[in-house]
Every structure is written in C-alpha cells, then in structure tokens.
C-alpha positions as CSV (number, residue, x, y, z in Angstrom):
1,X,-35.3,-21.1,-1.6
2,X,-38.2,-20.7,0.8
3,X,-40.5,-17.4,-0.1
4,X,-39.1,-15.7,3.3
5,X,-35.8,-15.6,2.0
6,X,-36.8,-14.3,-1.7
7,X,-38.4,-11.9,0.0
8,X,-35.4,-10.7,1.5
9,X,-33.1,-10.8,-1.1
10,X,-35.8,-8.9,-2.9
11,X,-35.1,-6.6,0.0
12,X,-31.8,-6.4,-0.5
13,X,-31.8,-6.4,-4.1
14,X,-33.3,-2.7,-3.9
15,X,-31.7,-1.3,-1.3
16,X,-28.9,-0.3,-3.4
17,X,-25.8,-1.0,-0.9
18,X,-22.8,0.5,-2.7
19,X,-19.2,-1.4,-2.4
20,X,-16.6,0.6,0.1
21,X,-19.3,2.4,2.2
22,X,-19.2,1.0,5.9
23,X,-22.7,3.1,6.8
24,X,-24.4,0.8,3.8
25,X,-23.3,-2.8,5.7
26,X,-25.7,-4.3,7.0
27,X,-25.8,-4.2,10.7
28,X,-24.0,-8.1,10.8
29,X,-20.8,-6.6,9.3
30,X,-20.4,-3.9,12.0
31,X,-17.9,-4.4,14.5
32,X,-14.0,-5.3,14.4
33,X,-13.9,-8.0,17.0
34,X,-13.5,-11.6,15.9
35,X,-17.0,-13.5,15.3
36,X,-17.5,-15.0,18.9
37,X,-18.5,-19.2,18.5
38,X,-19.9,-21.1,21.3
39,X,-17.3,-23.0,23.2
40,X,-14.4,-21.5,21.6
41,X,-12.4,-17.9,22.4
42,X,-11.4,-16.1,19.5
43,X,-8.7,-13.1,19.5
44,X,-6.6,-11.2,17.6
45,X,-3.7,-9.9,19.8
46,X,-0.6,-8.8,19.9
47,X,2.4,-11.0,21.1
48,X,5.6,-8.6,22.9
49,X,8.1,-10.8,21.8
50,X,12.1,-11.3,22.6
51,X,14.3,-12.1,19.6
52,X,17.7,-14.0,19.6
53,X,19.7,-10.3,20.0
54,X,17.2,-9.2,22.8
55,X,15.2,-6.7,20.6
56,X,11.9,-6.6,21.1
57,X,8.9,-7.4,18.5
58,X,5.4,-7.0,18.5
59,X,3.6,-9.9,16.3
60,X,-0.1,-9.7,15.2
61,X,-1.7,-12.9,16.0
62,X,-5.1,-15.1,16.1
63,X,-5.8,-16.8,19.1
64,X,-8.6,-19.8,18.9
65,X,-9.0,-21.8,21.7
66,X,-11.4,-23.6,23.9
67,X,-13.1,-21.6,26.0
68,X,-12.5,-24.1,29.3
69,X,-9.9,-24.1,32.1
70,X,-6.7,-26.2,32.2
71,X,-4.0,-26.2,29.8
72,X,-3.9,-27.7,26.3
73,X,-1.9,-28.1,23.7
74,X,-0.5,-25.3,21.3
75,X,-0.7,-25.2,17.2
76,X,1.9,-22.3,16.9
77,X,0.5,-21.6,13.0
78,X,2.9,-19.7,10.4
79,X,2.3,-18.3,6.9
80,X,3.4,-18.1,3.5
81,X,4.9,-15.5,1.9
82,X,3.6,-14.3,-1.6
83,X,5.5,-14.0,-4.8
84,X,4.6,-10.3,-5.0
85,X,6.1,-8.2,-1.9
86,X,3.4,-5.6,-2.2
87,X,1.1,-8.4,-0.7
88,X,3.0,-8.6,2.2
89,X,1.3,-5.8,4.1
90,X,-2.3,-7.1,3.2
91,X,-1.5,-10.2,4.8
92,X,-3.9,-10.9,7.7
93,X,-3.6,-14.1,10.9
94,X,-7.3,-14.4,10.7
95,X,-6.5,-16.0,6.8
96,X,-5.8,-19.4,8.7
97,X,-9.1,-19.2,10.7
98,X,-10.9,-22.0,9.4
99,X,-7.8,-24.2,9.8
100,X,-7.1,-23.0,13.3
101,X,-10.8,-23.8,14.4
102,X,-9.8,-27.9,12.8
103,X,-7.1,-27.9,15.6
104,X,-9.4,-26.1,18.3
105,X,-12.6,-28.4,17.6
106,X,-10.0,-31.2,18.8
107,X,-8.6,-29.7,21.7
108,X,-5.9,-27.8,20.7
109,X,-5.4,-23.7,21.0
110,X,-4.4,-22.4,18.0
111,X,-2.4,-19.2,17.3
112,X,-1.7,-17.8,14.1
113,X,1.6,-15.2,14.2
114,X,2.8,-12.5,11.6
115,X,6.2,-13.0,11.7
116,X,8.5,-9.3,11.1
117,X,7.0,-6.9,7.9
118,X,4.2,-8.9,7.3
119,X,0.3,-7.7,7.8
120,X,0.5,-5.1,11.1
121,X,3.2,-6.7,12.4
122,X,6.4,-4.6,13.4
123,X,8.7,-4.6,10.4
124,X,11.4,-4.2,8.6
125,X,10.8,-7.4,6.8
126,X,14.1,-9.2,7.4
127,X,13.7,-12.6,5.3
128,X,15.4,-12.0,2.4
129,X,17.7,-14.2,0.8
130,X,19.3,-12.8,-1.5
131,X,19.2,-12.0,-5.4
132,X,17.5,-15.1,-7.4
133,X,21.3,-16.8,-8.6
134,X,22.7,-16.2,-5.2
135,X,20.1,-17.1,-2.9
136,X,21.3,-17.6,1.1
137,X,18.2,-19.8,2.2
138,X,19.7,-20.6,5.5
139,X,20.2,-17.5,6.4
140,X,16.4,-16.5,6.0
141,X,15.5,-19.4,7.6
142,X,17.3,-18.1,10.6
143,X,15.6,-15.2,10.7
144,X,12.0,-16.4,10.4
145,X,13.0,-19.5,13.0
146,X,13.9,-16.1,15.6
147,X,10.2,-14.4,14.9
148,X,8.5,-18.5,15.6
149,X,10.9,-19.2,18.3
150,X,10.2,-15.7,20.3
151,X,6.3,-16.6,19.8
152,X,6.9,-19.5,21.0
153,X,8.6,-18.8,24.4
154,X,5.9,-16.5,25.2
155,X,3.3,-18.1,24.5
156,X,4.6,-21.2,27.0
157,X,4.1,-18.3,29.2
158,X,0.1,-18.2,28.8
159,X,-2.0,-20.2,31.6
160,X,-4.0,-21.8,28.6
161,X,-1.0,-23.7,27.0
162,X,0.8,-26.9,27.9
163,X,4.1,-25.8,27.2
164,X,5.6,-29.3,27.2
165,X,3.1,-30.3,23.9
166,X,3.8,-27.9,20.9
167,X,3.3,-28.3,17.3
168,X,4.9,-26.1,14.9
169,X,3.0,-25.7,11.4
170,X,3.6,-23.7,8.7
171,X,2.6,-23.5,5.2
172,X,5.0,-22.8,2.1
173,X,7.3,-20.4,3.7
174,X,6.0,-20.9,7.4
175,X,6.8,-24.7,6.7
176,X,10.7,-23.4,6.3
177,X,10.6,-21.3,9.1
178,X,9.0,-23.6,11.3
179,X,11.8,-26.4,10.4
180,X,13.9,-24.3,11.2
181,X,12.8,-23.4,14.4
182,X,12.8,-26.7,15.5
183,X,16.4,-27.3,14.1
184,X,17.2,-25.9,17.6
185,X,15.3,-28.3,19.5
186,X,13.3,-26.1,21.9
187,X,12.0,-27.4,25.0
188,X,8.4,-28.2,24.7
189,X,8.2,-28.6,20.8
190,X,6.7,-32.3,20.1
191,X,6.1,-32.1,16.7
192,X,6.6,-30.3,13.3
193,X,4.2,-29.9,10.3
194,X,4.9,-28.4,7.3
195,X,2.7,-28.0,4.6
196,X,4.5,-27.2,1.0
197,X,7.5,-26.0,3.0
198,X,10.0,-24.3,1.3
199,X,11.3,-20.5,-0.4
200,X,12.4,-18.8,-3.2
201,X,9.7,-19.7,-6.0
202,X,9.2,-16.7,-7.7
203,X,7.4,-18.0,-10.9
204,X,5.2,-21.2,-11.5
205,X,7.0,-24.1,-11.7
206,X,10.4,-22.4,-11.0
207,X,13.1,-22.2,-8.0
208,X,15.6,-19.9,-7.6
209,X,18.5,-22.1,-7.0
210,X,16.9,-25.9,-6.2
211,X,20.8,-26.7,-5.2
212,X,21.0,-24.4,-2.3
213,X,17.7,-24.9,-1.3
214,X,18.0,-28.5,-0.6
215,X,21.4,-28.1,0.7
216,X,19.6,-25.9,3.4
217,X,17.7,-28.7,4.4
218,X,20.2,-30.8,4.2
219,X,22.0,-28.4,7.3
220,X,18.9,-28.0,9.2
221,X,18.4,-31.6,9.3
222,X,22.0,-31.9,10.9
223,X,20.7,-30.7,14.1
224,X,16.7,-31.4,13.6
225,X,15.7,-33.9,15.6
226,X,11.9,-33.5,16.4
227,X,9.3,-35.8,14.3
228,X,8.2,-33.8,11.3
229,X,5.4,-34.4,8.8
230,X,5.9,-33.1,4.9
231,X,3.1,-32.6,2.7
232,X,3.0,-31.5,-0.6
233,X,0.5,-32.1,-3.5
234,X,1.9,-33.7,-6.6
235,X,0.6,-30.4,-8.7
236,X,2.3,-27.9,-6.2
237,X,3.9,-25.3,-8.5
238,X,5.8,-23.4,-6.5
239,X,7.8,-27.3,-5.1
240,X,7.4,-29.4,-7.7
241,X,7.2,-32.9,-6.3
242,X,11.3,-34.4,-7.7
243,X,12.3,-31.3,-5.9
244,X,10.3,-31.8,-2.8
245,X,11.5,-35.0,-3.0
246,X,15.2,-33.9,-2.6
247,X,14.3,-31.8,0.0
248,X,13.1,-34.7,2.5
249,X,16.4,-36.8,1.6
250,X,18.6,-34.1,2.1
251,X,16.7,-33.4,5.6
252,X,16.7,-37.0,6.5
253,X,20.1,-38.1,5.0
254,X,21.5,-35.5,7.4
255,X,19.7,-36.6,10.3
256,X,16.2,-35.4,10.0
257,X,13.4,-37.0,11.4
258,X,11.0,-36.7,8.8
259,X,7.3,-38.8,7.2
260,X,7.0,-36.9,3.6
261,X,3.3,-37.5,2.4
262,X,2.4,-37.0,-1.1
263,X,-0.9,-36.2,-1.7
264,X,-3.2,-36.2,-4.4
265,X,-3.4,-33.0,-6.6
266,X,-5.7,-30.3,-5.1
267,X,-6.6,-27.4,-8.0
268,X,-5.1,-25.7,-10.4
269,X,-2.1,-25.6,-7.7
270,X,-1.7,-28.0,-5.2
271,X,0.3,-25.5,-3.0
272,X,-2.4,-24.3,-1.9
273,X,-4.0,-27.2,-0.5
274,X,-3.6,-26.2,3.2
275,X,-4.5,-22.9,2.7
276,X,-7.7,-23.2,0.6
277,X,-8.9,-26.7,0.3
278,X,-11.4,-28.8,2.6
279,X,-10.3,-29.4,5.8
280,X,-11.4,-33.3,5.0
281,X,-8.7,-33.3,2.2
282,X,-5.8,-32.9,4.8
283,X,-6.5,-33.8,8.1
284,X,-6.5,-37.6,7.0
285,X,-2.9,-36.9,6.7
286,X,-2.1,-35.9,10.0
287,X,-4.1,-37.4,12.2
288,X,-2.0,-40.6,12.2
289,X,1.0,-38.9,12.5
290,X,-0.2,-36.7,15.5
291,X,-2.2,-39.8,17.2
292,X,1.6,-41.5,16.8
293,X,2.9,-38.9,19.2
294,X,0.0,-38.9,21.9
295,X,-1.5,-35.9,20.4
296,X,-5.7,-35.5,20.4
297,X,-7.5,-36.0,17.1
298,X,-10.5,-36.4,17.5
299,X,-13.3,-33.8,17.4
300,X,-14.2,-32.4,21.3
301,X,-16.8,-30.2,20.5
302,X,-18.7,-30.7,17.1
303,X,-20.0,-27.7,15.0
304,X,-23.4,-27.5,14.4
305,X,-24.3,-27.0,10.9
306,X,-25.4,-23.5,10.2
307,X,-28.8,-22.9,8.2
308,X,-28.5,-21.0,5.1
309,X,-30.0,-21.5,2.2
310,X,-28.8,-20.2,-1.2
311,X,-30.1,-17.4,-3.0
312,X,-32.9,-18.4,-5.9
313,X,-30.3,-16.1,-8.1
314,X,-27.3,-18.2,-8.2
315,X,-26.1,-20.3,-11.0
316,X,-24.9,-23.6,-10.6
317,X,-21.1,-22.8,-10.2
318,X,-23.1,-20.3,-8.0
319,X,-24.2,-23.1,-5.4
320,X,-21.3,-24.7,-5.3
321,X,-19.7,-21.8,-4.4
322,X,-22.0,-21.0,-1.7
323,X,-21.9,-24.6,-0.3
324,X,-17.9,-23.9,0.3
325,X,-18.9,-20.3,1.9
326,X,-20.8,-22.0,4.3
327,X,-18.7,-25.0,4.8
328,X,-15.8,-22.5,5.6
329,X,-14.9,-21.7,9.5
330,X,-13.2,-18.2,8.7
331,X,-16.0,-16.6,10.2
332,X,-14.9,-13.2,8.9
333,X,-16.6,-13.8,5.9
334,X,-19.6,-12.5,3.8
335,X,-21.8,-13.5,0.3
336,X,-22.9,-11.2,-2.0
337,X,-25.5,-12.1,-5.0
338,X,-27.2,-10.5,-7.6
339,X,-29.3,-11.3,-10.1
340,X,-26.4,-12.8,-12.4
341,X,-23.4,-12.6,-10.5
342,X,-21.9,-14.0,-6.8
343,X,-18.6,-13.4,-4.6
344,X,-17.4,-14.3,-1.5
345,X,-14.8,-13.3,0.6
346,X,-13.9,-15.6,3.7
347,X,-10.9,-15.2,6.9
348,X,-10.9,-11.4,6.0
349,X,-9.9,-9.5,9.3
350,X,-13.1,-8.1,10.3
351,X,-16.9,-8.9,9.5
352,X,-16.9,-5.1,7.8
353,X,-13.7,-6.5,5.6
354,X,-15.6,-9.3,4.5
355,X,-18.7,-7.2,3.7
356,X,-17.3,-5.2,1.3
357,X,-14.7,-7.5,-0.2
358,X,-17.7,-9.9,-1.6
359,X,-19.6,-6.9,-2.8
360,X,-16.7,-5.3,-4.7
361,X,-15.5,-8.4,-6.2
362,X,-19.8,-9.3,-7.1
363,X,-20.0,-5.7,-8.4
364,X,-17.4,-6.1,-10.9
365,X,-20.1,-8.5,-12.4
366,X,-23.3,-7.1,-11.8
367,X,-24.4,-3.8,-10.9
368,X,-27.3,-5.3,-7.9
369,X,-25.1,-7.1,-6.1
370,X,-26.0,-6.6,-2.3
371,X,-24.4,-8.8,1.4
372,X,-26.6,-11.4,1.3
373,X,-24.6,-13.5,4.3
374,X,-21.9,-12.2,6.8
375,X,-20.8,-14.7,8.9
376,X,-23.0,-18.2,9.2
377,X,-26.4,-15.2,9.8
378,X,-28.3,-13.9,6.9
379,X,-27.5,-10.4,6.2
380,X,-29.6,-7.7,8.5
C-alpha cells in the first residue's frame, strides 16, 4: 500500500473510534441519505399504496434510476423472508442495492419494496401460512401478490416509468410473491424473474409440506401466463434442486409459461446466489431471456472503477475480502481493519449503519479496529 495510505491508517489506528458511537464516525458516515452516484438517482421513499380491499399501505422502498428524462423500464424488486421472524424488522430495501444499480447501469429504474411487517414498512405481517403440517401456500401468496400488485399500480403512476414494460423479480420468497402477482396478468407486466422462488423452508434442506407447495404452483400456473425465468443453484438449501424441479412442472403442466435455469452451485448455499454473489455469476442467465422479450441488456452508463487500495494489515482472506467490498454497488457500506482483524458491512441503510456495523463485527476480533472505507472514499 503506498506510504500515504499507511500513514493514514496509522491515523486511524490511534484514534481509538469506539463501535456504536455516531460522534466517533468519521465525517464519510454522517448523513442518512442514500450515497448520491453520477448519472443515477438514488431514494429511499415511501410508496402510499391501495390493496385488493381498498386499505391503504405505506411500503418502504429503494428507488435507483437514471438520472435522465423519458420513461424507462421498471425492475419492481421483492425480498426474501428469513427463517427467524425476529429478522423481519431489521430487514432494509437498500439490501438489494448493488443488484438494483445491475438493472439501472442498463437502463432500467429499479425499486426495491417491503412488502407488509417487514423492515419500516406498515405491518401487521400478514403472510403466514399456516402451522408447518398444514401449510396454506396459496393463500400467502395471495397476500404478498396484493402488497407487489399495489406497488405496482402506483408506481405506473410515476413520470419515470414505462408502465407498459415491467419486470417482476423476487428472490426466495419475493420470487413466490412475484409469481403470484403475475398469475393475474396485470396490464404492463412483460416479464417475471424469480430467483430461488418459493416458502416454507424453515430448516436446511427441509420444506414444510413439498406436496402443497408445488400443488400451489401448480394453481398459479393455471392462470399465469406471462414469460417467467427460474433460477436456482443446484446447492440451494432452502429448494433443493428435485423439488425445484417439481415446482416448474407443476407451474408449466398447468399452463405456466416458464425457462427453469439451473445454475452452478454458489457457496456454502446456493440460495443465496442472487442476494450475495457477483453480479457476473447471474446476469449471464437473464440477459438472454430479457433480450428475448425486447428488453435492454446492455450496460448504458459504465462504472468507473473506484481507487482503493487495501490496508498493509490485512491477511490474505483479508484481500479478498476487500476486493468484494469494493467490487460491491451497495454503496451503504463501510471497511474496518486492524492490525489482525477485518469486517465489512455492505447495502446497510445508511453510511452511519455501515460505519458501525464493520467496526462492531472487526471489534469482536481485535481491539484497534477503526472505518478504514465508507462508501467507495477512504474514511475522513
């Protein structure tokens, strides 16, 4: 690392910055605004929605867009939901960053919705299905399908969206609720991606009732009718691949239009895939399938490589580590180092979240672990 930059960590290193104490950030963390990048319009917002019985909803959301008059096309972007329902509330849209700036650098804007008793959104959480041997999967689909489709319709509302060319995408539990939305066949809706879509997996490598599961497909593929896109890794252990499998033939048996795409094994669980791995590990997947439907894929508007160099500290797990940091477009995000220990934390909501997230989770390793990056800037 050039001398400039040991220096600084040096700087760093003794100024003692104690985890959980905003007035120790440095100044880079401050703020609660979305990290501004050139070309692009970044948000978090809240969307006044209408549901299916006319109540009303407020949904947290992430917009990302390009910052350019005229319409274009809308990534309407749905989460998971974790094993552990305490999680639900720490949920955040700004987790999907990096993979809402893939869709924005080609074109698209991207929005990333809580749907009901998730993160800030309005709850009560309303997707359960039931006890693990009597699971009612259609019946939570439903429900999540209500919070996508009232996103949705207002955001065709927006001057910045085409509403005529919209892609639903979700991931595990978004991927079920956005097949479901587009069982109804709204108007505008082109396209359907769903990454490790599915429910009810409440241990590794274990489904509450498989049967009903894919029988839910099997229903909402009686009525779905808009080209879909399946993806799962062949090491997903929450959807094993036979029962993934199952899934598409039930869907497509009953009508379903649906391309299933197996891909190779990503980590120690492939479910994850969309959510944590390389951009450059999925997109090959669904470039052909949206190029099929007249749908941008190439890059617009490059991004320009950011320079940070690695602390002299880190080990080599260490650098590979920090090559992923930087590599990563969740722009909330921060590094910490020490002398023998590293952490980073990336699409946390806010710079300040990011901050002290990396220097907690380096402090439980080392006791001089300071911010060394927030953000693609060195910490100041």
């Amino acid at each position: 690392m050039a001398r400039r930059h040991s220096i600084f960590l040096a700087t760093l290193l003794a100024s003692g910055c104690a985890p959980g104490v905003a007035a120790q950030m440095p100044a880079s963390a401050q703020g609660s605004s979305p990290t501004q990048v050139t070309g692009f319009v970044r948000e978090l917002t809240w969307l006044e929605v209408t549901l299916a019985d006319g109540s009303k909803a407020r949904l947290e959301a992430l917009v990302t867009r390009p910052d350019q008059p005229g319409r274009a096309p809308l990534v309407l972007m749905n989460h998971g939901s974790p094993r552990d329902a305490s999680a639900r509330e720490k949920m955040r849209p700004t987790g999907y960053a990096s993979q809402a700036m893939a869709f924005a650098r080609r074109g698209y804007a991207v929005v990333v919705v809580m749907r009901r008793g998730y993160g800030r959104t309005d709850g009560p959480y309303a997707e359960s299905s039931g006890s693990c041997s009597d699971k009612d999967y259609v019946v939570s689909a439903r429900v999540s399908a209500d919070d996508v489709l009232g996103a949705l319709h207002r955001l065709q509302e927006e001057s910045w969206v085409d509403p005529d060319r919209v892609v639903l995408l979700g991931h595990s539990a978004g991927g079920f609720a956005v097949t479901a939305a587009a069982a109804t066949n709204p108007r505008g809706v082109v396209a359907v991606i769903s990454f490790a879509g599915g429910r009810g997996s409440d241990a590794p490598d274990h489904i509450c009732r498989p049967d009903r599961l894919i029988a839910a497909e099997r229903e909402l593929g009686t009525t779905g009718r808009v080209p879909s896109l399946w993806i799962y890794a062949q090491n997903d252990h929450f959807f094993e691949p036979v029962v993934a499998d199952q899934m598409a033939d039930a869907y497509a048996s009953a009508g379903g239009v649906v391309r299933f795409v197996k891909a190779p094994a990503f980590g120690a669980d492939g479910h994850m895939l969309f959510s944590q791995g390389p951009i450059d590990l999925w997109w090959p997947d669904i470039a052909p399938f949206l190029a099929k439907l007249g749908l941008p894929v190439e890059v617009v508007r490059a991004r320009v490589s950011p320079k940070l160099e690695p602390p002299s500290t880190l080990s080599p797990a260490g650098r590979v580590g920090f090559e992923a940091y930087v590599a990563s477009e969740g722009y909330e995000k921060a590094f910490a180092a020490g002398k023998a220990a590293w952490a980073s934390a990336t699409g946390e909501r806010t710079r300040l979240d990011a901050a002290e997230t990396a220097l907690r989770r380096c402090s439980e390793h080392g006791n001089d672990c300071v911010v060394y990056a927030v953000g693609d800037e060195y910490a100041r």
